[in-house]
Each structure stands twice: as C-alpha cells, then as structure tokens.
C-alpha positions in Angstrom: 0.0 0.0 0.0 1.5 3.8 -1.1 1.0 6.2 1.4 -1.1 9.4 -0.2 1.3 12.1 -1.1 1.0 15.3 1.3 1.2 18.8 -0.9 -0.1 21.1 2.3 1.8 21.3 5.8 0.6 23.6 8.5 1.7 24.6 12.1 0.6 26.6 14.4 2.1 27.9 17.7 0.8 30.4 20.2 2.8 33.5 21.1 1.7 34.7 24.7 2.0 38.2 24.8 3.6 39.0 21.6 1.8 41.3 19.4 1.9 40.1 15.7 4.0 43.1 14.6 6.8 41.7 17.2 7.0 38.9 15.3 6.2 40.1 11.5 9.4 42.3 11.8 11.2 39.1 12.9 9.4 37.0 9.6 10.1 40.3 7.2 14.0 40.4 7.5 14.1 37.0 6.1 17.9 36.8 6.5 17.2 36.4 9.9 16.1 32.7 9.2 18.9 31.0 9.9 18.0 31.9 13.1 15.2 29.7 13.2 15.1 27.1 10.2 17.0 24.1 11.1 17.9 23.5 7.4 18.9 27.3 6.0 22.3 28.5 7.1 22.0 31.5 5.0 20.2 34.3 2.9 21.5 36.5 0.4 18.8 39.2 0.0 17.9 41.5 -3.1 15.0 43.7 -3.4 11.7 41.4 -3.3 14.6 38.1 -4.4 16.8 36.2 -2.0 18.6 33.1 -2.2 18.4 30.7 0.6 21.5 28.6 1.7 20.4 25.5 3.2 21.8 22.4 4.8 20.3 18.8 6.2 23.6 16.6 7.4 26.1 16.3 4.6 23.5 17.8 1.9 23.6 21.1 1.1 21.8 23.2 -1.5 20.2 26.4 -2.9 17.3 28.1 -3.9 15.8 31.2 -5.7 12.8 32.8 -3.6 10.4 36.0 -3.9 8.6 37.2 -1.4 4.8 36.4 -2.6 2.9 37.8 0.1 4.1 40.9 2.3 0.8 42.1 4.5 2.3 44.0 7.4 1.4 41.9 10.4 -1.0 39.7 8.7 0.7 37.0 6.7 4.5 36.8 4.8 5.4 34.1 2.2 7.8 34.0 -0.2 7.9 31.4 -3.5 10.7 28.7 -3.7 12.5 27.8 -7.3 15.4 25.9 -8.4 16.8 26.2 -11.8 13.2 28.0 -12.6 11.5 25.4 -11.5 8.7 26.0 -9.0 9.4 24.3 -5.6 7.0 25.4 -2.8 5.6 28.5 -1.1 6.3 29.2 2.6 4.5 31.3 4.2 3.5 32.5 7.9 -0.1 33.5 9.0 -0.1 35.8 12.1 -3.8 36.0 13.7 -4.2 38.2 17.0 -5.1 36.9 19.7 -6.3 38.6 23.3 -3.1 38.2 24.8 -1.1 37.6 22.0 -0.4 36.2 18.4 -1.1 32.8 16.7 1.4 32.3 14.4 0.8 29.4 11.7 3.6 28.3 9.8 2.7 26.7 5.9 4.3 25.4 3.1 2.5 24.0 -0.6 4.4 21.5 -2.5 4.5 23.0 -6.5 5.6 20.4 -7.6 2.5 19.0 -8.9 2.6 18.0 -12.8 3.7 19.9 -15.7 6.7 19.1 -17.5 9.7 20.0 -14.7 8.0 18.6 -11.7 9.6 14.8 -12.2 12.7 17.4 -12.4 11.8 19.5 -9.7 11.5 16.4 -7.5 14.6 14.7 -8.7 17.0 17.5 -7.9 15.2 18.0 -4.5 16.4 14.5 -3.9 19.8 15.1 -5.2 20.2 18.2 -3.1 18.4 17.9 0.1 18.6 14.0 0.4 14.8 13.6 0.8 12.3 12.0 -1.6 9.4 14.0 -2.7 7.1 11.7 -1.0 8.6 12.7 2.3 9.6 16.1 2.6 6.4 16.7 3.9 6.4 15.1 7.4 10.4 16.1 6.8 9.0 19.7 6.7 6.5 19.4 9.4 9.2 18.6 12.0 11.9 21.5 10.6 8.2 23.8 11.6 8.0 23.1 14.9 11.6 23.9 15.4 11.1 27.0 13.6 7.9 28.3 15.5 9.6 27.1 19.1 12.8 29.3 17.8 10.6 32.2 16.2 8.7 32.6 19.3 11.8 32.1 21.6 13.6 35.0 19.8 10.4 37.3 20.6 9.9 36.7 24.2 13.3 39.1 25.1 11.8 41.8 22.9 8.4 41.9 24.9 10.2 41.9 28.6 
C-alpha cells in the first residue's frame, strides 16, 4: 500500500503576549532565518529576491525565492524555485489573539505536474537528500523547530 502524497503542511504555535508586529518584523527580515530554520544557514537578500543557503547533514543546497505575500502583520510568504522550476511557497499567517499572536507556519508542495516537476523532485532528492514523498512530514518537523525558535527570539523583545 502507497502512502497518499502530502502537498499542504501547516503549524501553528501560540505567542503569549507578543503582538503580531513583534514577530512580523522578525518573519520580514528573512535573512534572519537561519536563526530559526534548522535547514537554512543563509540568505543572500535582493530587493523582493533572495537566495536561501540551506543544509540537512552532509546535503547542502540552494534556492531562488520571492517574497509572494508581504501584508504588514497579517501574513509573509515568499515562493521557492530551483533552476526555474517552482518548488513550494512558505509562508507564515499571524492572527491576533487577546493576549497575544497565533502564528501558523505553511508550506504547498508545487511540484505538482507539468513538464519540470519529475525534475523539480529529482534535484530536491539530489540536493536535500529527501524524496518527494517525504519532505512533507520532513517539513512538518523542521516547523516546529522553527515556531519554538521564532517565538523564543520574541519573548526578550516583549520583557
């Protein structure tokens, strides 16, 4: 029996007592990341473009972003290619809460058909050391590290 391919991952974590601008400016400066993201270990930012710098064990690899979605204290994502091939979109939903921010981490698998997808998927395996097929539990985990890290470096800034 094949397990059912995953294209959606989502993650949510509650920030007590951090207003969602606190952590928006955190999201915004994406080369701040690294901070965060267990797999990037660095972003080389221009204008709306960056490329991320990222690393799983002995694997380590590239990729081309633009920021997708930039809604000052509501939501930032950012689009993921390699070679021009479309990847995934990342993204980070902030939603106010009474005494502080939900903060919902997502990512969409794009790699869904269409001529460079069996390409996309291959290189992705070449470069990150992860089949297709798994890189979205993969990604689930590498989200909870993220949000636990995100909302660690905004607890200082609210004291």
């Amino acid at each position: 029996m094949t397990a059912t391919r995953v294209w959606t991952v989502e993650e949510s974590l509650e920030f007590p007592g951090v207003p969602p601008e606190a952590v928006y400016g955190l999201l915004a400066d994406v080369r701040r990341m690294k901070e965060f993201s267990p797999e990037v270990i660095g972003i080389w930012r221009r204008g709306r473009n960056f490329v991320g710098f990222n690393r799983r064990a002995a694997w380590i690899w590239f990729t081309t972003c633009r920021i997708a979605v930039d809604e000052s204290d509501r939501e930032f994502a950012f689009d993921v290619t390699t070679f021009g091939l479309p990847i995934a979109r990342w993204g980070y939903r902030l939603e106010p809460l009474g005494h502080g921010t939900l903060v919902t981490e997502y990512w969409i698998d794009h790699r869904r058909g269409g001529a460079g997808a069996r390409t996309a998927e291959t290189l992705g395996l070449v470069f990150s050391g992860t089949p297709a097929g798994q890189r979205a539990e993969h990604n689930r985990a590498g989200m909870r590290t993220t949000l636990q890290r995100l909302r660690a470096a905004c607890l200082p800034a609210t004291a």
